[in-house]
C-alpha positions in Angstrom: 4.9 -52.8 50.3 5.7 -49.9 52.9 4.2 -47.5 50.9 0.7 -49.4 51.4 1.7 -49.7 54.7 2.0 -46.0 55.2 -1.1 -45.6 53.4 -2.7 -47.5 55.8 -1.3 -46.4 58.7 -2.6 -42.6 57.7 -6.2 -44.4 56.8 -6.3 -45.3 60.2 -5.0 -42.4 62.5 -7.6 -40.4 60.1 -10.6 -42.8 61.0 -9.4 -43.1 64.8 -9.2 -39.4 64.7 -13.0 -39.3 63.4 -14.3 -41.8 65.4 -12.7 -39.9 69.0 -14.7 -36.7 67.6 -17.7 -38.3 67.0 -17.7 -39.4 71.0 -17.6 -35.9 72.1 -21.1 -35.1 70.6 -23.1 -36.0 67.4 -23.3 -32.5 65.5 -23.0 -33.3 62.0 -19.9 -32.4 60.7 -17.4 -32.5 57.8 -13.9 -32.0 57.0 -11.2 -30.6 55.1 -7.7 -32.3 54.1 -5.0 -30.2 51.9 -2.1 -30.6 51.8 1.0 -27.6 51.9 4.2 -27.2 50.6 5.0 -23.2 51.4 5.1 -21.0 54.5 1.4 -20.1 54.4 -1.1 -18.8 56.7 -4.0 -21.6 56.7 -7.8 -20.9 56.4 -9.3 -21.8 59.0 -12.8 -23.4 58.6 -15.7 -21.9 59.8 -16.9 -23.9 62.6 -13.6 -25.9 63.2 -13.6 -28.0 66.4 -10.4 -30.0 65.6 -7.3 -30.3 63.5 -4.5 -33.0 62.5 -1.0 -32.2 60.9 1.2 -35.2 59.6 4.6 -34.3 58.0 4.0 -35.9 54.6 7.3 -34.6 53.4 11.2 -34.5 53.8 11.7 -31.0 55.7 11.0 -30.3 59.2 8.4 -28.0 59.4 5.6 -26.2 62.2 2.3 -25.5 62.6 1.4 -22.7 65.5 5.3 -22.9 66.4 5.3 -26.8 67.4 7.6 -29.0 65.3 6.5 -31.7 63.3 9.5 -33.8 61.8 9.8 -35.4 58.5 10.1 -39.5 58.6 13.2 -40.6 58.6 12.3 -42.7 55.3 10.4 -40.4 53.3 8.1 -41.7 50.6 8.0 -44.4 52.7 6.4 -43.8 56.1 4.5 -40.8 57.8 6.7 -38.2 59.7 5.5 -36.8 63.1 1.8 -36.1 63.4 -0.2 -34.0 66.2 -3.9 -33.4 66.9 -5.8 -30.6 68.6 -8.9 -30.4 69.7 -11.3 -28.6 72.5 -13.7 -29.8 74.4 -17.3 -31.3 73.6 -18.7 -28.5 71.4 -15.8 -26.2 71.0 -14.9 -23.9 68.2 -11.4 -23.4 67.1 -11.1 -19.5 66.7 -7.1 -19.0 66.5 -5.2 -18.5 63.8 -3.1 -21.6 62.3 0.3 -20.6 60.7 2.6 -23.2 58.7 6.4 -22.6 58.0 9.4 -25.1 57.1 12.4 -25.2 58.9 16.5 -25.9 57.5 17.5 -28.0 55.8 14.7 -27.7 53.5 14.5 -30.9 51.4 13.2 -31.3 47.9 9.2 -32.5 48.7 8.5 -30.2 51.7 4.8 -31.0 52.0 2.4 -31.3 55.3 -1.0 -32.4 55.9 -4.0 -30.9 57.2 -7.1 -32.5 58.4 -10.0 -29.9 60.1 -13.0 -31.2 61.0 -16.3 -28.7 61.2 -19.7 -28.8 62.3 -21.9 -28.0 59.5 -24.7 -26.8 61.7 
């Protein structure tokens, strides 16, 4: 049962994450959700206006040098999530960088959602 929770807890942060976008504008756009489990440089999308982490995993990790922590029942709840975003018709054109942090746990892994305009 909590994993459907958790399921359904990261259903909805995703759709509530969508739907904020969508008030900034109306550009069509897309997006892109991968998930990571090394230190890794991340492609950025072409066009990227916004982007979500969630730690999906059991090892603290960050993205751009802020923390995101692991839940405190993994395989059972989502750890710490952040968003970033500009404002209305922005373009993301930094670099994004991904690295765990000790104690690293057996099912390091973190989520990332970018949206892009496709215009």
């Amino acid at each position: 049962m909590a994993t459907t929770f958790a399921g359904s807890l990261e259903m909805m942060q995703r759709k509530v994450f969508a739907d904020l976008i969508k008030e900034l504008g109306g550009r069509p756009y897309d997006m892109i959700v991968q998930i990571y489990d090394q230190n890794t440089y991340i492609p950025v999308a072409h066009g990227c206006f916004a982007f979500m982490f969630t730690n999906v995993g059991d090892t603290p990790a960050t993205v751009k040098g802020m923390i995101i922590f692991p839940s405190a029942t993994p395989a059972t709840a989502l750890g710490d999530s952040r968003s970033i975003s500009g404002h209305k018709l922005d373009i993301y054109k930094g670099t994004m960088d991904l690295s765990f942090r000790p104690p690293i746990g057996v099912a390091q892994a973190v989520e990332i959602v970018q949206l892009y305009y496709v215009d």
